[in-house]
C-alpha positions in Angstrom: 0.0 0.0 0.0 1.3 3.5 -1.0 1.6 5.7 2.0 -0.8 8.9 1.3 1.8 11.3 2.3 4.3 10.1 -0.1 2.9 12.4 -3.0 2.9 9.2 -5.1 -0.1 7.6 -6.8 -0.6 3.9 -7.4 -0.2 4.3 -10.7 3.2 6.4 -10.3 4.5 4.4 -8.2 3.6 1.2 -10.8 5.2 3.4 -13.2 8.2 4.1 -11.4 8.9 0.1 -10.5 8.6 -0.9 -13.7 11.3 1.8 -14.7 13.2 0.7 -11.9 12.8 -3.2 -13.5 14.0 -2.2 -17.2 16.9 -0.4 -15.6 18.5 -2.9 -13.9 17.8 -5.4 -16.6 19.5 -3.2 -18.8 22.4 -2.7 -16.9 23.2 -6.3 -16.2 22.5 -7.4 -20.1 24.2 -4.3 -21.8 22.1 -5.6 -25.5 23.5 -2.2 -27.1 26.9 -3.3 -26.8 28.6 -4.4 -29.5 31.8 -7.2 -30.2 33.4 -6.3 -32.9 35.6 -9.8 -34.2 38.2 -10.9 -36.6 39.1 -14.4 -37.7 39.9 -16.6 -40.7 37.3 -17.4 -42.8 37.6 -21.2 -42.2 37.5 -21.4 -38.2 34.3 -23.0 -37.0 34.7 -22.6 -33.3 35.1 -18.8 -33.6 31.4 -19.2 -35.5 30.6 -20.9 -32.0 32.4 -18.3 -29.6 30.1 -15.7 -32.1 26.8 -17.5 -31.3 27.5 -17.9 -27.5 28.2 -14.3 -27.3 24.6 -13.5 -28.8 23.1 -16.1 -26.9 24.5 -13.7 -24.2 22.7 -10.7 -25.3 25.2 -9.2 -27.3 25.8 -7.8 -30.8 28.3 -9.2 -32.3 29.5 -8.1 -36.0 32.3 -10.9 -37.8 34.8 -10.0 -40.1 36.9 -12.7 -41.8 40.3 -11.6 -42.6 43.7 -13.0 -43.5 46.0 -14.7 -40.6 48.7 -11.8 -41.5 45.7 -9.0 -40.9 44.7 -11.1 -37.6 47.8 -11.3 -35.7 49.2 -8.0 -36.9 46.0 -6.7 -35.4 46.5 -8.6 -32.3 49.8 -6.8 -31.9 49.1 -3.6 -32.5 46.3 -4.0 -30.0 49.5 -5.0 -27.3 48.6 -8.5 -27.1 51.5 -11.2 -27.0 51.9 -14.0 -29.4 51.5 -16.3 -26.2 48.3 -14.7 -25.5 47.1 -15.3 -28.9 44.1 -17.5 -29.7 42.0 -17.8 -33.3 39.7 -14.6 -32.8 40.2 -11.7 -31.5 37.6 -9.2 -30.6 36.4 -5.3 -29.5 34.4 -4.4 -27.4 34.0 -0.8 -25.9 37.9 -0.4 -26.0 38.6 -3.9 -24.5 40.4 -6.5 -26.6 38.5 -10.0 -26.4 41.2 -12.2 -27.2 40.2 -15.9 -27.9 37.1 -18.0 -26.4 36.6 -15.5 -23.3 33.2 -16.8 -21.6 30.5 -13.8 -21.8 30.4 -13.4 -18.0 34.0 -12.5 -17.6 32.6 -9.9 -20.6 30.0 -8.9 -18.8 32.3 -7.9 -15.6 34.7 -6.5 -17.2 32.4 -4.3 -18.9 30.7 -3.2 -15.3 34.6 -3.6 -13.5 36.1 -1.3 -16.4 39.7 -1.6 -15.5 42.7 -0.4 -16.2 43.7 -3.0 -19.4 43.8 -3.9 -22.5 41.1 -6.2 -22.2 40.9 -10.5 -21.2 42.6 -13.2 -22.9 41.6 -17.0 -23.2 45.1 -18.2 -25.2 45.0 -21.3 -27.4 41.9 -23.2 -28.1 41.1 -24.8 -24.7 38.4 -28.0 -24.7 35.3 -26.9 -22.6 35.1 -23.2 -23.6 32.5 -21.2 -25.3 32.6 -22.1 -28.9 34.7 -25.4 -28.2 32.3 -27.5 -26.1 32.9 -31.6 -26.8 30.6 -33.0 -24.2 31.6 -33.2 -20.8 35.2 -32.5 -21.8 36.7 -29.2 -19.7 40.2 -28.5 -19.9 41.2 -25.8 -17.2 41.6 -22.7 -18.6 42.0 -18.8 -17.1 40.7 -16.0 -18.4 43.6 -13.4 -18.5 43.6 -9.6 -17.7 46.2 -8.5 -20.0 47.0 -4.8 -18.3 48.6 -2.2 -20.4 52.2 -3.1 -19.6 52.0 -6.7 -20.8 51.2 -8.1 -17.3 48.6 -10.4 -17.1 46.5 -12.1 -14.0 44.0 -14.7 -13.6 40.6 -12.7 -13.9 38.7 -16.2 -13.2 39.7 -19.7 -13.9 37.9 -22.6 -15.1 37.9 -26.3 -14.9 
């Protein structure tokens, strides 16, 4: 019941919730954001990575290119061969490097750090886009800061 002296109607204060509802749903699934990826044209587990990430809520736009355009992109971006994995993508001035899980995404985008973005490097079994049943090789997901460092931002498996 809505307290009389509030200076809020029922139907405000209906209003109001439901503003309050869309908000935080909007906040925790940011739809408008965008993932912005490169990889070779004939990599079917970056197509996977891709789906999971709009399974996720995101928009994602895929650009093949040439391995040379890839990892000279990935270096320019201050990424290290080591780090590397078979996509790389963009997202709100973060590097996505590899088959990052969307939740790390998702925190890094509320955490906004200090780095270059997170890192997943090689091709492990068990993460997004390379699923094989019940198979999970541990993997991290890196923060690569903007000195080269990295540290484990979560770790799987």
């Amino acid at each position: 019941m809505i307290n009389r002296y509030s200076g809020l109607s029922r139907r405000d204060a209906i209003i109001l919730t439901g503003f309050l509802v869309v908000g935080t749903v909007s906040s925790v699934h940011p739809a408008s954001e965008t993932i912005s990826v490169l990889k070779t044209s004939g990599c079917g587990c970056c197509l996977m990575w891709v789906k999971r990430m709009k399974e996720a809520g995101f928009k994602v736009e895929a650009r093949n290119v040439s391995m040379g355009e890839l990892m000279k992109f990935k270096l320019d971006a201050g990424l290290k061969v080591e780090q590397a994995s078979c996509h790389t993508g963009k997202i709100s001035g973060y590097i996505i490097e590899g088959h990052v899980p969307a939740r790390e995404i998702h925190q890094l985008l509320a955490d906004r750090p200090d780095a270059i973005g997170l890192a997943v490097p090689g091709m492990p079994v068990g993460s997004p886009g390379m699923e094989s049943g019940k198979n999970v090789d541990p993997f991290d997901v890196l923060l690569v800061r903007k000195d080269g460092s990295t540290e484990a931002f979560a770790r799987y498996g």
